[in-house]
C-alpha positions in Angstrom: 40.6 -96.8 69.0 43.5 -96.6 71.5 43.5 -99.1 74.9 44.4 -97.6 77.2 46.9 -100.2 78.1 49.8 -101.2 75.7 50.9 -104.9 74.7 54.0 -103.9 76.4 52.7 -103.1 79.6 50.3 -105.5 79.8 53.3 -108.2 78.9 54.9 -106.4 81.9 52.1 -107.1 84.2 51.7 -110.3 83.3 55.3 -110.5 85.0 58.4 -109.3 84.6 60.8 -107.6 81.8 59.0 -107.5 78.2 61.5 -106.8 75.2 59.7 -105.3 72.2 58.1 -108.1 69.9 56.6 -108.8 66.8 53.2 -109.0 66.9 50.8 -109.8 63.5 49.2 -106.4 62.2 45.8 -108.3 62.8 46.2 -108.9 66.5 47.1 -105.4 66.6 44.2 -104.1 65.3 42.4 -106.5 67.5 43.9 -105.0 71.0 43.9 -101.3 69.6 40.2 -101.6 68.2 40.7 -100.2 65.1 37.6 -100.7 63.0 38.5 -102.8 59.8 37.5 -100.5 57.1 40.3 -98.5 58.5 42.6 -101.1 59.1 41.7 -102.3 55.3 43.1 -98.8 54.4 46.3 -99.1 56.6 47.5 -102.4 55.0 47.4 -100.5 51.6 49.4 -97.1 52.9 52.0 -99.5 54.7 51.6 -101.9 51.5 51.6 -104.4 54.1 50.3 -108.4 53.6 48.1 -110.3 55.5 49.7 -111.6 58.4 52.8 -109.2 58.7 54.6 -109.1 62.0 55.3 -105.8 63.1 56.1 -104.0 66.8 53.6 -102.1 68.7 55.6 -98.9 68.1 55.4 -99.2 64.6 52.0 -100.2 64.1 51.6 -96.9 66.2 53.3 -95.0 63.6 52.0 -96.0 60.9 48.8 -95.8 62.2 49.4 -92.3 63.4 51.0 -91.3 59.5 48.5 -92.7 58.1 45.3 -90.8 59.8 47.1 -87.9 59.8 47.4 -88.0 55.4 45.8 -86.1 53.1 42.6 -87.7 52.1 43.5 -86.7 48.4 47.0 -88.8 49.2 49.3 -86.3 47.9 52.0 -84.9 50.3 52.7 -81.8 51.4 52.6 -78.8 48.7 55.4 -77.9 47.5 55.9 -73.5 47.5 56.7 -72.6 43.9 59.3 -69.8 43.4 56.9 -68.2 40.9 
């Protein structure tokens, strides 16, 4: 699912300085190979639209929140003082 190789890096190879830019969630997806079923599933836990621009380091993020979620999409259990 993960290259290997970043968009930033490969925007530093490709020569010089690279600043952190908005890419579409779908190109993302794209470079990272992330299969679409699960992609499908991230748009809904980041509520985000077709065509949203985000940075690599976010899409990371959400990405990682979201795989690591309960499948039942609860959060975490609260310890009752009962």
């Amino acid at each position: 699912m993960d290259n290997d190789v970043s968009v930033e890096q490969k925007g530093r190879e490709a020569g010089g300085r690279k600043k952190m830019e908005n890419i579409s969630i779908e190109k993302l997806a794209e470079i990272k190979n992330v299969p679409a079923d699960l992609f499908a599933g991230l748009k809904v836990f980041c509520s985000w639209g077709t065509g949203k621009m985000v940075c690599e380091k976010e899409f990371d993020g959400a990405l990682k929140r979201f795989l690591n979620a309960p499948a039942d999409g609860r959060g975490k259990k609260e310890e009752s003082n009962g």
